[in-house]
C-alpha positions, 0 to 999 in steps of 0.5 A: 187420676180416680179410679172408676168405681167397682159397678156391676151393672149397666142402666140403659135408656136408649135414644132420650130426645132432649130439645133445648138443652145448654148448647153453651158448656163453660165461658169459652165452648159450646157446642154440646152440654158439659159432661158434668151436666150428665154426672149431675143429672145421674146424682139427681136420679139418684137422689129423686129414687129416694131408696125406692131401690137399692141402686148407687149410681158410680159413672156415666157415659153419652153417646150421641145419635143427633145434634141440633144446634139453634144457630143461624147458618154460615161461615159466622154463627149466631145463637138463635135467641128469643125476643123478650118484652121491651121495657119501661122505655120502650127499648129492647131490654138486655137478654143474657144470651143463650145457647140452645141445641136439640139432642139424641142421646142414649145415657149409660149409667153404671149402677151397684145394687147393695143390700140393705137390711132385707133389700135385696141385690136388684142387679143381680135379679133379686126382688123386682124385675130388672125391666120393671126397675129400667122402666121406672127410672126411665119414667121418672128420667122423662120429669126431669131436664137434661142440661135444663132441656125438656126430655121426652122418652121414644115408646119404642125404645126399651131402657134395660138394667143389664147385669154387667159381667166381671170376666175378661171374654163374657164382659167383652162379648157383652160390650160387643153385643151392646156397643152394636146398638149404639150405632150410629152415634158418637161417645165422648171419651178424654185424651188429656194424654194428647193435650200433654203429648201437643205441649211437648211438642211445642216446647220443642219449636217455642220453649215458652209455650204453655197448656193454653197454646196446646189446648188452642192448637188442639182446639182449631183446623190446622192447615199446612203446605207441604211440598209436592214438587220441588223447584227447579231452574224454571218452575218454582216449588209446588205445594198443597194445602192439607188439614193435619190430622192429630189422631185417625179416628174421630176428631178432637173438641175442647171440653170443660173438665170440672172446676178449680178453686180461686178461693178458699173453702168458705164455712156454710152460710158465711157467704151472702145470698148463696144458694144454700146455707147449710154446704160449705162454698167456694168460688170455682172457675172452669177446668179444660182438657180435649176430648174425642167423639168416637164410634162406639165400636172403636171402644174395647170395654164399657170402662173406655165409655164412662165418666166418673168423678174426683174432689180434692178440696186441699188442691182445689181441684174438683174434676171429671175423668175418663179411662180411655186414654189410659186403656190406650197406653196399657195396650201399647206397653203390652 
């Protein structure tokens, strides 16, 4: 798994209200856009700030305050979609179906000031003010899209460039300070560790079941009988339907992860109609894996918050992660 990188610094731009953001994720989930729509959206404010200041952005945590989706109500929904004009024949011409949802989020970017010549460390309050500094990313954040909805910025809420701190007790006293803001809303960590503890398990029952099977089972309500009374001469046994819940706290989704290649690497502009000419290409298909919508204050360090990304072209793999499953496991074993 990819290490999170060394940041010393956390940009904070609180309650970004999106509207019409990608409610559809990848070909089989929707309901909240991807992670890598975030990761995306830190590499283009990156890009967009063009040396403005000396600031590398490493990882990226969401935590959702409110959601939206645009879909009818009831047991079956449907995406509320837009009328488009008819055609030459006057029929209703073919639309691709899109998925819309309305979002309030408070975006988490950890961020490395590095100097530069004579640049100064920004992160470490060198050169401009650090609220200057928020402020302009904030600004220019309000131009750009989130998973191609339109941003808007609350005047009320003030985004922060806060210098992170690097000892165990200062570093968690700020992440309690912080994570008190953030409520109430829902930060997206991963639990790959459930989607493999799941395939054991139904190894156990079924030995041909597979990742699908466990990612399925995950994925959907289960509701079992479990016996309340048992049978006797004249009454026969009695049993209550009840949700079995994997985990106490939170509940699970299925998430797209990244991508995997379905063909080798193609040299740039070998590819007809590409996108761009002058990047190598390859065609990908999506990666999945669970993921968790937990309360901010159950998380213990910021690292459990963020997203970071890995690339390894020789296996084709091109994956997001994330560290709180593995903060789990280390806190069982001590």
């Amino acid at each position: 798994m990819s290490e999170l990188p060394s940041s010393n610094g956390l940009l904070i731009i609180p309650h970004v209200r999106v509207q019409n953001a990608n409610a559809i994720s990848s070909p089989l989930t929707w309901g909240f856009p991807a992670i890598s729509a975030f990761i995306g959206l830190m590499h283009a404010v990156e890009r967009k700030l063009d040396g403005r200041y000396p600031l590398l952005f490493d990882s990226v945590g969401v935590i959702c305050h409110s959601h939206e989706a645009q879909v009818t109500d009831g047991y079956q929904r449907a995406f509320h979609l837009t009328r488009n004009p008819v055609n030459e024949r006057g029929e209703t011409a073919g639309i691709v179906e899109e998925g819309r949802i309305h979002l309030d989020i408070t975006l988490v970017f950890a961020v490395s000031g590095y100097a530069e010549g004579d640049q100064p460390d920004p992160v470490q309050g060198e050169g401009p003010p650090r609220q200057q500094i928020a402020n302009d990313i904030a600004d220019l954040l309000g131009g750009m899209r989130i998973a191609g909805g339109s941003v808007f910025l609350d005047p009320q809420r003030k985004p922060s460039l806060e210098r992170l701190a690097q000892s165990g007790e200062d570093r968690s006293k700020q992440f309690r300070r912080l994570r008190r803001r953030w409520l109430p809303g829902f930060a997206l960590v991963s639990r790959d560790d459930l989607l493999a503890t799941r395939l054991d398990n139904l190894r156990g029952e079924s030995p041909n079941a597979d990742l699908l099977d466990a990612w399925l089972d995950l994925s959907r309500l289960n509701i079992r009988a479990t016996e309340t009374h048992a049978a006797s001469e004249t009454q026969p046994a009695k049993v209550e339907w009840r949700a079995q819940r994997v985990i106490p706290n939170g509940w699970l989704v299925p998430i797209p992860v990244g991508y995997g290649a379905l063909s080798p690497l193609q040299e740039a502009g070998t590819v007809a109609n590409a996108r761009d000419g002058q990047t190598p290409l390859r065609f990908v298909e999506s990666l999945y894996s669970i993921g968790q919508w937990l309360s901010p204050h159950r998380l213990r360090d910021v690292d459990d918050l963020l997203w970071c990304t890995s690339a390894a072209p020789d296996a084709g793999l091109y994956r997001c992660h994330n560290h709180y499953a593995r903060s789990l496991s280390v806190d069982d074993k001590e």
